[in-house]
C-alpha positions in Angstrom: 112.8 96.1 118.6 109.4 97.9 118.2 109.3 101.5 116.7 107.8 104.0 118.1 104.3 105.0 116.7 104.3 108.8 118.2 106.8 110.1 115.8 105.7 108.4 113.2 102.4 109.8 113.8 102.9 112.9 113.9 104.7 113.2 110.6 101.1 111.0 109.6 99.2 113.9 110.6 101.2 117.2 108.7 100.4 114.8 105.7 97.1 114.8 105.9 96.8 118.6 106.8 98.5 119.2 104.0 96.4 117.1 101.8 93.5 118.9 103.1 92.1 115.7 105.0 92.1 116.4 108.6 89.0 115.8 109.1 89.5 112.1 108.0 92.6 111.6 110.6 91.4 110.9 113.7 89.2 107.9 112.1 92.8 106.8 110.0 95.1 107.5 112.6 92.9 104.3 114.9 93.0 102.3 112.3 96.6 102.9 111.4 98.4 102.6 114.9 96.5 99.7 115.8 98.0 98.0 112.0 101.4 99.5 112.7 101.9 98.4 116.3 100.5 94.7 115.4 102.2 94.8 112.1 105.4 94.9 114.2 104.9 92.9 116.8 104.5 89.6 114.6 107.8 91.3 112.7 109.2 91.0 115.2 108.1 87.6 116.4 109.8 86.1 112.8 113.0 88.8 112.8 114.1 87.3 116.3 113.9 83.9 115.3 116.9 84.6 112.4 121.1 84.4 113.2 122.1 85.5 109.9 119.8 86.6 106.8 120.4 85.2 103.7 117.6 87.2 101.6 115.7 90.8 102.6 112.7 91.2 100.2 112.2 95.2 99.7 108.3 95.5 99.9 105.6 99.1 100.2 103.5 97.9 103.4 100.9 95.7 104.3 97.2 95.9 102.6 95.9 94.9 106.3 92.7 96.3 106.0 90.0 94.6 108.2 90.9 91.1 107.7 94.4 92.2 108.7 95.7 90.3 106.0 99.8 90.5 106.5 102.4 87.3 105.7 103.3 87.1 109.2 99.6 87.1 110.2 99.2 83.2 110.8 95.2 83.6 110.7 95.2 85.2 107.0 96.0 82.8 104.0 99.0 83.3 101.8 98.7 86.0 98.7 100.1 86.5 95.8 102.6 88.2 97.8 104.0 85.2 99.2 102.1 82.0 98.2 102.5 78.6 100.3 103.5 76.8 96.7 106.8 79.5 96.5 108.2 77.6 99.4 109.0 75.4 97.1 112.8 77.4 96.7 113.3 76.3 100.1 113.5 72.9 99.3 116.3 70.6 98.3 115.6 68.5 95.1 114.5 65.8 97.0 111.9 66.9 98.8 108.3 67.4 98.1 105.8 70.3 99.4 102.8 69.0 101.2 100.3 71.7 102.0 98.5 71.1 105.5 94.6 71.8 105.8 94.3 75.1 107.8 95.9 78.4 107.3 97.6 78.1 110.3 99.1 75.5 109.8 100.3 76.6 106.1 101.6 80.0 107.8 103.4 78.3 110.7 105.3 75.6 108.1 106.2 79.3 106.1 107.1 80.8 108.9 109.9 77.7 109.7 111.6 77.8 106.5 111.8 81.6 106.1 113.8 81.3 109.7 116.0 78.4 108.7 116.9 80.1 105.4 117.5 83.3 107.1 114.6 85.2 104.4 112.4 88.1 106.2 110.9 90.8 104.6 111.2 94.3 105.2 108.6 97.3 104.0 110.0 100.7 103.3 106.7 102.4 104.4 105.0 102.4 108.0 101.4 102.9 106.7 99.3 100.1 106.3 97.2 102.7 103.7 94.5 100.9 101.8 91.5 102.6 99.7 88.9 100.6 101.8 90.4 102.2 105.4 91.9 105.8 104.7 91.3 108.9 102.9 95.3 108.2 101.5 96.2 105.3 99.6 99.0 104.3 97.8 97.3 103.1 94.7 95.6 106.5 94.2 98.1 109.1 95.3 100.4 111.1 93.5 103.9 110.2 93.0 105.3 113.6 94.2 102.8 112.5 98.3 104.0 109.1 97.3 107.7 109.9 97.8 107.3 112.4 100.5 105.8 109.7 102.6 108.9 107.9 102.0 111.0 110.9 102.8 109.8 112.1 106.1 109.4 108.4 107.8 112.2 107.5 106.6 114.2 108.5 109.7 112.1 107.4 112.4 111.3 104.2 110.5 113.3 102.6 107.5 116.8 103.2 109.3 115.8 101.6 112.6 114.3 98.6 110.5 117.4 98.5 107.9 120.0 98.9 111.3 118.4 95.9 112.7 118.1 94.1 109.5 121.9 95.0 108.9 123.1 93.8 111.8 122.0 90.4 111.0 123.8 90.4 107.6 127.0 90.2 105.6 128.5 90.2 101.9 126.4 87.4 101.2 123.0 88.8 102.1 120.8 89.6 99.1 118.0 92.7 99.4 115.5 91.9 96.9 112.4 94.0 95.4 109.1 92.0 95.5 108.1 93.9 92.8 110.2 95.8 90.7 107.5 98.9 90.1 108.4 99.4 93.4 112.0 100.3 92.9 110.6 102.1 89.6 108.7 104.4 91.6 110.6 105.1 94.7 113.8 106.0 92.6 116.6 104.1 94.4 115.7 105.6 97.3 116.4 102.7 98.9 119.6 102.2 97.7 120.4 105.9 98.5 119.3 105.4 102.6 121.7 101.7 102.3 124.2 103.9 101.3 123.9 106.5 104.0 123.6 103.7 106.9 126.3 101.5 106.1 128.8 103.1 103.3 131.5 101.5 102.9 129.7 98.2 102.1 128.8 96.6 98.8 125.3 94.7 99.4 123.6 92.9 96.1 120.0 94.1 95.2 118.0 92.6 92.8 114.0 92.0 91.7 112.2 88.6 92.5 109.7 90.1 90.2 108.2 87.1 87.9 105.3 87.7 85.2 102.3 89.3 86.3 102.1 89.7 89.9 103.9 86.2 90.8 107.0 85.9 92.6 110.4 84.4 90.2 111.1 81.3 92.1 113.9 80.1 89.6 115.4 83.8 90.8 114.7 83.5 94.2 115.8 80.1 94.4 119.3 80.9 93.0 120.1 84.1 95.5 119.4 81.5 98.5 121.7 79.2 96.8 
């Protein structure tokens, strides 16, 4: 499944009107689709791979930028976001982590435990937005553009990705914030479109969020058990 960019798009482009940088789109707009349509394709790659998820990690969107830097990207190293070292909550107590010498290799040994132990991840906003490639960036924008974003994609975008996603999942399945200032500043908006898509089911949501920027393993490691 790969969502359409043109709606999308165009909801892109209102926004920026709005925000009185037009001039600035048809630059973005490149830069964007070309991020969004890649950003899904190796999504896509990893989300077909899975029978049954076991843990969906809520997270904003991709930095990307020019390095294209993305978890399911196998030619960018492993961030904060996701380092090679959290794998270790895939393991059983007997086994050891050995990292292998390139980044693709590292990546493709990530990639094969988050399938076996039915983990993906799924952001909530389309727009790979970044201070160093558009004239809008999360980091920078205000929290009533922040939220609007979220709003008006939310149709052509989240649903689709949560449907899917939903499909794949059960009682069991645990969605879980990456960060919690993420469900801090989206205001259970999340929650609210879960809710609209599949009512009458209960699903558990929680934070992986550890101290600082790193990810809780012991927390992480517990929801896969």
């Amino acid at each position: 499944m790969i969502i359409d960019w043109n709606p999308i798009s165009k909801k892109l482009k209102k926004l920026y009107k709005e925000q009185d940088k037009l001039n600035y789109f048809k630059n973005d707009e490149t830069y964007l689709k070309n991020a969004f349509l890649n950003i899904e394709k190796l999504w896509n790659k990893q989300f077909q791979k899975i029978d049954k998820l076991k843990v969906i990690m809520i997270s904003e969107a991709p930095f990307y930028g020019d390095i294209q830097r993305y978890l399911y990207n196998p030619h960018t190293a492993p961030s904060v976001f996701f380092y090679f070292k959290d794998l270790e909550v895939f393991l059983k107590d007997d086994e050891n982590l050995v990292r292998p010498k390139t980044t693709v290799e590292q990546k493709n040994m990530m990639y094969d435990y988050f399938y076996k132990n039915g983990f993906i991840t799924l952001d909530i906003f389309p727009f790979a937005l970044n201070p160093n490639n558009t004239a809008i960036n999360y980091r920078d924008m205000s929290k009533k553009l922040y939220y609007q974003i979220l709003e008006e994609t939310t149709k052509e975008y989240l649903i689709p990705k949560l449907k899917a996603c939903l499909e794949k999942s059960d009682s069991n399945t645990h969605f879980v914030y990456r960060y919690k200032r993420l469900f801090d500043k989206t205001e259970n908006h999340f929650e609210k479109v879960l809710e609209q898509v599949s009512p009458k089911n209960q699903y558990k949501i929680d934070s992986i969020n550890g101290k600082g920027m790193f990810l809780d393993k012991e927390k992480l490691k517990s929801l896969l058990k």
